[in-house]
C-alpha positions in Angstrom: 50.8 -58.1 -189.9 50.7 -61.8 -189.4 48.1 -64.1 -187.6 48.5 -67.2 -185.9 46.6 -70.1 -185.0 48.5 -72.2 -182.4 47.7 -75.6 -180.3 49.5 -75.1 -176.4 49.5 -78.0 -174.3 50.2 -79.2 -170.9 52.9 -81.8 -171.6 53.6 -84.3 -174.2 50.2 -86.3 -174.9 48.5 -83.7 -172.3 45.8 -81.4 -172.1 45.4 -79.2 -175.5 44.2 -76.0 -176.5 43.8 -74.4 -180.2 43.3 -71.1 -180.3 44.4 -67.7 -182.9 46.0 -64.3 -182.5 48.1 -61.7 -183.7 50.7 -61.7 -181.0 52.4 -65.4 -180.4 54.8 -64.6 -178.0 52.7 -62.2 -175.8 49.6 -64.9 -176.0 52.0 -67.7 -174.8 53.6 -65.5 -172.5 49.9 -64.9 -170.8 48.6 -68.7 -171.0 52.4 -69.2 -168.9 51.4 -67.0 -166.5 47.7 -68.2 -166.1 46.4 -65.1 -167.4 43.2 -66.6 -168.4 41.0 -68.0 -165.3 39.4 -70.7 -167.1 40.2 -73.9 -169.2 43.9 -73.3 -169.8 45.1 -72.2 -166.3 42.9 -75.0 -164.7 44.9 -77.9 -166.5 48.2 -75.9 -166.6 47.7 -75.6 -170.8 51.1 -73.5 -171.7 53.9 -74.8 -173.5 53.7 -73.6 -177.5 53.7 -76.8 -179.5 52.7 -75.7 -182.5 51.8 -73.1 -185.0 50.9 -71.5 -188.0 51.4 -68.2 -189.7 48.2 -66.5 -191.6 48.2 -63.2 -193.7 44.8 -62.4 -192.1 42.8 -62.5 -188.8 40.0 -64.5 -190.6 41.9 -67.0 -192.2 43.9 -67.6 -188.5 40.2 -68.1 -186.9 38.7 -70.8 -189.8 41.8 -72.7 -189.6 41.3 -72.3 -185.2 37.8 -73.8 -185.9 38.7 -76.5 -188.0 41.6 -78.0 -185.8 39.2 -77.4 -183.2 36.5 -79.8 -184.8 39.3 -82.6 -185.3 39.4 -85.4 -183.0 42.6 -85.7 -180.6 45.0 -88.4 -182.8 44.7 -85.7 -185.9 45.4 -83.0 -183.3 48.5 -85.1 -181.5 49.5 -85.9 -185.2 50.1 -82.3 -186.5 52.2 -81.6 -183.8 54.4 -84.9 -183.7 54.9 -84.2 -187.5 56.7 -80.6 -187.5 57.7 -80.8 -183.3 58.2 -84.3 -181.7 60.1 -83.7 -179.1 57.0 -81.5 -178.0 59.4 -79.0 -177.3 58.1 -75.1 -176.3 58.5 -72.9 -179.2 58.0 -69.7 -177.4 61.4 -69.5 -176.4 62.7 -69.9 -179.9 60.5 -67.2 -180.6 61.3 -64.9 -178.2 64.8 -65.5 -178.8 64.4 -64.2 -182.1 64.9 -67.2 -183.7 64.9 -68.0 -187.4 61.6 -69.7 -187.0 59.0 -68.5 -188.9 56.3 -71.4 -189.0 56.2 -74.7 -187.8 56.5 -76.0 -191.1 60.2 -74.7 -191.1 60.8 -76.6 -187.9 62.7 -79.7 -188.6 64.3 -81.7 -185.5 67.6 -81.5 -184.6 69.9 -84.5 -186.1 71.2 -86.8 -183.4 74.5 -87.5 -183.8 75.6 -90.8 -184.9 
């Protein structure tokens, strides 16, 4: 079974939230649909922009805490690096996509 920790936001530069589970697409799925009444439905907090995959629920939550302790440039940085067009991954997950963490994301190449 894998865990997750993930950082959705509202739009590019927007509101962000960090947070971990053991089900990506379902979570992402519920902060779309304001499933939560609290932080992220207030600020409309639900496009995926970043992950990671974790072998267990414990090592998915320290990692949650420690992102959560950064301040917002490190947080904006980890996502430009592995998803700068701030795309929404959940799509690519549901889709079945080869994605498997968003270290394997690279952009696509623009065309010369």
């Amino acid at each position: 079974m894998a865990f997750f920790t993930y950082i959705m936001a509202s739009q590019r530069n927007g509101t962000l939230y960090t947070g971990s589970t053991d089900e990506l697409v379902g979570r992402s799925l519920q902060h779309k649909a304001k499933r939560f009444a609290g932080f992220t439905s207030k600020y409309g907090v639900d496009r995926l922009v970043w992950y990671e995959v974790f072998e267990s629920r414990s090592a998915a939550f320290k990692r949650e805490r420690q992102i959560k302790k950064w301040n917002r440039q490190w947080k904006l940085e980890l996502i430009e690096k592995t998803n700068p067009g701030w795309d929404d991954l959940t799509d690519r997950l549901r889709l079945g996509d080869d994605l498997v963490d968003a270290k394997d994301w690279t952009p696509p190449r623009e065309e010369d």
